[in-house]
Structure formats: C-alpha cells, structure tokens
Short mmCIF file of the C-alpha atoms (twelve columns), coordinates in Angstrom:
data_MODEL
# 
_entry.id   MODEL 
# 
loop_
_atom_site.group_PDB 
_atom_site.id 
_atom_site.type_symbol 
_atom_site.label_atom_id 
_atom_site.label_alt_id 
_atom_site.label_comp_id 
_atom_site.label_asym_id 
_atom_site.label_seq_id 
_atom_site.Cartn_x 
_atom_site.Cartn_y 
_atom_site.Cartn_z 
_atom_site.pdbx_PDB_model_num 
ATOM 1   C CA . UNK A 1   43.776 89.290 51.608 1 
ATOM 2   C CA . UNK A 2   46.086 88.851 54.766 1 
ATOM 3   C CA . UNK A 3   49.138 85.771 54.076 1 
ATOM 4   C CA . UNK A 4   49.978 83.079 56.041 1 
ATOM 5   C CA . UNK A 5   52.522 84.738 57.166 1 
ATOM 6   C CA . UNK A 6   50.713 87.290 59.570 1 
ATOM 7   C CA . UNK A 7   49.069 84.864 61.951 1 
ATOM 8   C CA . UNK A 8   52.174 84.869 64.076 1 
ATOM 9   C CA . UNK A 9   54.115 87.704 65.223 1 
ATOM 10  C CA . UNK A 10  57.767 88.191 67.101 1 
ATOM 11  C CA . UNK A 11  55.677 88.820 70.206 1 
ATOM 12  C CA . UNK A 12  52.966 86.143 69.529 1 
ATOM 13  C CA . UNK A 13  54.371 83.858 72.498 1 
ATOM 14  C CA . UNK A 14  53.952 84.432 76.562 1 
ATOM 15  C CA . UNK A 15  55.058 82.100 79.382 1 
ATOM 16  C CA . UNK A 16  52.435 81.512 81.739 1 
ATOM 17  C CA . UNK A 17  52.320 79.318 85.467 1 
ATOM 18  C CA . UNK A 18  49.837 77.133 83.709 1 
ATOM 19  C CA . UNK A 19  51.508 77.110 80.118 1 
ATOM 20  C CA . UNK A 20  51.777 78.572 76.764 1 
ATOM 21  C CA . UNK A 21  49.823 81.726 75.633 1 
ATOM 22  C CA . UNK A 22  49.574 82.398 71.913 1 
ATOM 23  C CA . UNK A 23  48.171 85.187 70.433 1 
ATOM 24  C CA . UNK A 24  47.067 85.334 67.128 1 
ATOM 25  C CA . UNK A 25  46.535 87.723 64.204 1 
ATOM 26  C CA . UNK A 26  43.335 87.466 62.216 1 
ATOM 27  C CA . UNK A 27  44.543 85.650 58.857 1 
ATOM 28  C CA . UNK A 28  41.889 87.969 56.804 1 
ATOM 29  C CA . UNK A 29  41.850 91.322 55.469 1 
ATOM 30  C CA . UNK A 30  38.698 92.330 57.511 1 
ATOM 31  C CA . UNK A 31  37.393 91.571 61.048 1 
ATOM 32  C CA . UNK A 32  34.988 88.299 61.576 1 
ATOM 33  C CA . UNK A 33  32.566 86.633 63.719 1 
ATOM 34  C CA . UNK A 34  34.109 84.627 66.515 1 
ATOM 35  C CA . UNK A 35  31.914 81.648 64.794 1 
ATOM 36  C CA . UNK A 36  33.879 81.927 61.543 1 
ATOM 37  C CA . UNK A 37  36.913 80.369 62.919 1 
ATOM 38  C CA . UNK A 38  35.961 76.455 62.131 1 
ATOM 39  C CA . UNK A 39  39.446 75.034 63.211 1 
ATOM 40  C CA . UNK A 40  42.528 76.100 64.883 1 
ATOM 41  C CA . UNK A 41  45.198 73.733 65.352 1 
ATOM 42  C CA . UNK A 42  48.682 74.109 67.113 1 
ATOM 43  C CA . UNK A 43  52.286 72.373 66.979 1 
ATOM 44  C CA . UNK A 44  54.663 73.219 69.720 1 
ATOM 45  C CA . UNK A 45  58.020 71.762 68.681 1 
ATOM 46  C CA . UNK A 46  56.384 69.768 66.240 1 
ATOM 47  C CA . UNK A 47  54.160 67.881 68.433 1 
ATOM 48  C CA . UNK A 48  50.513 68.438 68.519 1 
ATOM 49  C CA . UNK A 49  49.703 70.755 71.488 1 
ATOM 50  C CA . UNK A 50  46.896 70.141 73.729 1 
ATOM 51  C CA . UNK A 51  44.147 71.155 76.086 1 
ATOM 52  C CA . UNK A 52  43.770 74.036 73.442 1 
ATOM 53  C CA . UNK A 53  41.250 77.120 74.970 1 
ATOM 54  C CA . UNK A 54  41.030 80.357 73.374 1 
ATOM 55  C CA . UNK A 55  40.481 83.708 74.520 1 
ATOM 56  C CA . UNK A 56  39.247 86.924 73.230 1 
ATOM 57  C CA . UNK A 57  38.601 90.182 75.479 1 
ATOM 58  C CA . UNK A 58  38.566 88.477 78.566 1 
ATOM 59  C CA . UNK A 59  36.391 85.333 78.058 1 
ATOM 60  C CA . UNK A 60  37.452 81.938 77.304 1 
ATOM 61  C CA . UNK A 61  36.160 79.423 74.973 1 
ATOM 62  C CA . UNK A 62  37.233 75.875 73.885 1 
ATOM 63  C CA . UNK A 63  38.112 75.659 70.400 1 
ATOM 64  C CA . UNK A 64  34.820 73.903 69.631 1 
ATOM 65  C CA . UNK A 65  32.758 76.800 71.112 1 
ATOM 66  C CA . UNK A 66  34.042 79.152 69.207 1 
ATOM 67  C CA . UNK A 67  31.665 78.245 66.535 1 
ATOM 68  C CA . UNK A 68  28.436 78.907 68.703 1 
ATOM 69  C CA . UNK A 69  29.594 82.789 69.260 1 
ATOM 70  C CA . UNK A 70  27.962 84.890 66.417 1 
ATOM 71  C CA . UNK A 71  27.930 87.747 68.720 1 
ATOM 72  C CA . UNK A 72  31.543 88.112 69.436 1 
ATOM 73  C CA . UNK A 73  33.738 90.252 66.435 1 
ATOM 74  C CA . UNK A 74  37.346 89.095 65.911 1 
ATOM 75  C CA . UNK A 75  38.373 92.726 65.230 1 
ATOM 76  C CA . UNK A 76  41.595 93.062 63.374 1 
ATOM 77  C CA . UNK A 77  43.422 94.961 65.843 1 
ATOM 78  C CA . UNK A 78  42.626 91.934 68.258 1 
ATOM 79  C CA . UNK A 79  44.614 88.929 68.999 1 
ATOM 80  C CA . UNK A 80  42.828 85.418 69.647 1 
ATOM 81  C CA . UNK A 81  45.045 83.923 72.440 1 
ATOM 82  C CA . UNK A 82  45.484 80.160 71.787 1 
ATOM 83  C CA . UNK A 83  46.424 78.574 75.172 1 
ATOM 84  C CA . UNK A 84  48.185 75.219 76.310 1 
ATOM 85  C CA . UNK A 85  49.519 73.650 79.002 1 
ATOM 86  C CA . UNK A 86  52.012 71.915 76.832 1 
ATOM 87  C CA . UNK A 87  55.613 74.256 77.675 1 
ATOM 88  C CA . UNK A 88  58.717 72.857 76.660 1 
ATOM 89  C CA . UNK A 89  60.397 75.054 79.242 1 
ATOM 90  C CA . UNK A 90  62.969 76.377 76.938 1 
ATOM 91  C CA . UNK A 91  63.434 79.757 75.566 1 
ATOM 92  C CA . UNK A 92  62.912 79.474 72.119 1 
ATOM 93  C CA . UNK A 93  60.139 77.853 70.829 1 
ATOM 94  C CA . UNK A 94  59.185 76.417 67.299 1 
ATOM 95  C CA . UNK A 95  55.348 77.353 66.892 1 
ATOM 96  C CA . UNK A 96  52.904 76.156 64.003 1 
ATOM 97  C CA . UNK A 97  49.645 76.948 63.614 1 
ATOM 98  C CA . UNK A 98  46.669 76.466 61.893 1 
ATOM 99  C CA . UNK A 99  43.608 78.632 61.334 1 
ATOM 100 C CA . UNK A 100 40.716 77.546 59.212 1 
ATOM 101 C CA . UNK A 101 38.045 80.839 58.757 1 
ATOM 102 C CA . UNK A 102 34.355 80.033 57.129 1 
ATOM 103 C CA . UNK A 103 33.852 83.769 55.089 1 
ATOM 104 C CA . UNK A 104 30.339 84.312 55.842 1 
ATOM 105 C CA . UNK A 105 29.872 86.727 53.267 1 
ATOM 106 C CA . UNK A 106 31.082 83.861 50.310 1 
ATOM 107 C CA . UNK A 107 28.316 81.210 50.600 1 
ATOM 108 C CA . UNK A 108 28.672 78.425 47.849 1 
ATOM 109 C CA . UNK A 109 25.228 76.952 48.824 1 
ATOM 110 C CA . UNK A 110 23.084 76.771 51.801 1 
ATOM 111 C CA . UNK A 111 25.344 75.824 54.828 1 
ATOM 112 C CA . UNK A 112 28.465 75.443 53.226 1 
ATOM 113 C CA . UNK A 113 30.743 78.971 52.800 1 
ATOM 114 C CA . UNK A 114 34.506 79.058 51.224 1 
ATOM 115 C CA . UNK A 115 37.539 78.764 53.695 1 
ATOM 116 C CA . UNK A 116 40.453 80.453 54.317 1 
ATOM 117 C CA . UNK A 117 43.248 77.992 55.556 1 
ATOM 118 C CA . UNK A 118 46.165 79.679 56.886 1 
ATOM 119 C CA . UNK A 119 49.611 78.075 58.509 1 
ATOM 120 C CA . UNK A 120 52.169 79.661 59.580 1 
ATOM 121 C CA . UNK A 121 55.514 78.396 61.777 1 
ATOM 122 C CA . UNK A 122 58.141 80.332 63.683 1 
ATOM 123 C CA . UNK A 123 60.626 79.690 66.263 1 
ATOM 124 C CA . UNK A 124 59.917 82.516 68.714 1 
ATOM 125 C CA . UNK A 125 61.241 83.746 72.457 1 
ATOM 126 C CA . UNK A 126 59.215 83.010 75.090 1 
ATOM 127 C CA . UNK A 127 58.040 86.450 76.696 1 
# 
C-alpha cells in the first residue's frame, strides 16, 4: 500500500501565468478509476487554496467531476495535476494535500466502499 508520503514529490510544484500546478502521485499501490478519487483538498501556505481543477492527460475536470469519470484510469505512472490560481509568488512553497480514494474493489455494502485518506505536506521550489 503506497504512504502518505508519496503523494508529493520534489518536482510536484510548477509556476504557471494563471497559478499553481500540482501534480500528484496516486496514494495506492495500483492504478484507479478517475471516479475513485471522492475528495482532494489543498493548503498553500496553510491557507485553503481555491478554484481547485484537475487534470489528467490533457482534459480538465473540477474536483466534483471527477467522480462522474469511470472511464478515465489514474495509471500509476500518471500524475493528477491539482491547479489554483492561489500563488504566493515566492519561491518556496509549503504544500498540503489531501486525497481521499473510494477502493472499488473493497465494498462494505451496497454503495458504500472503504477509503484511503492520504495527507501529505512539503515546502517545495516552485519550477
């Protein structure tokens, strides 16, 4: 099972004209539907960011579609890039953030499936 530890990476965080890009590691030892991801939550020097989208190979989604795509595979070698327009406009950053993943395959009854919750926080350069 992946840690919380492996959401983030050194290279996790890109400048952009309109903002912050972060990518994201799949917090699980095996690739998922898009729809698993029920919550994803981010902290940009520990304020709540905002205007969160996501995107993953080359389409974008709010955070609340992401639950509609059953189609889409968050493959392990993939990143979901979390993007804001909040930028502090400095060049180290202190990132948190939150990934909630339904397991499909671990159903405790009919419409409810166990959770993996995983956090993870690092001050990281600005690329």
């Amino acid at each position: 099972m992946a840690t919380d530890d492996t959401v983030l990476t050194d290279d996790s965080l890109t400048r952009r004209p309109d903002g912050l890009a972060i990518a994201l590691k799949i917090p699980w030892y095996r690739s998922l539907w898009l729809s698993s991801v029920s919550g994803v939550t981010v902290a940009i020097d520990g304020k709540p960011a905002t205007g969160l989208t996501a995107e993953l190979n080359g389409r974008t989604y709010t955070i609340d579609e992401l639950g509609e795509q059953s189609e889409t595979l968050w493959f392990l070698q993939d990143r979901l890039v979390i993007r804001t327009p909040d930028d502090p406009g400095t060049d180290t950053v202190d990132v948190e953030v939150s990934v909630a993943l339904r397991l499909p395959y671990m159903q405790i009854k009919p419409g409810l499936y166990v959770t993996n919750h995983a956090t993870n926080r690092r001050v990281l350069e600005a690329r």
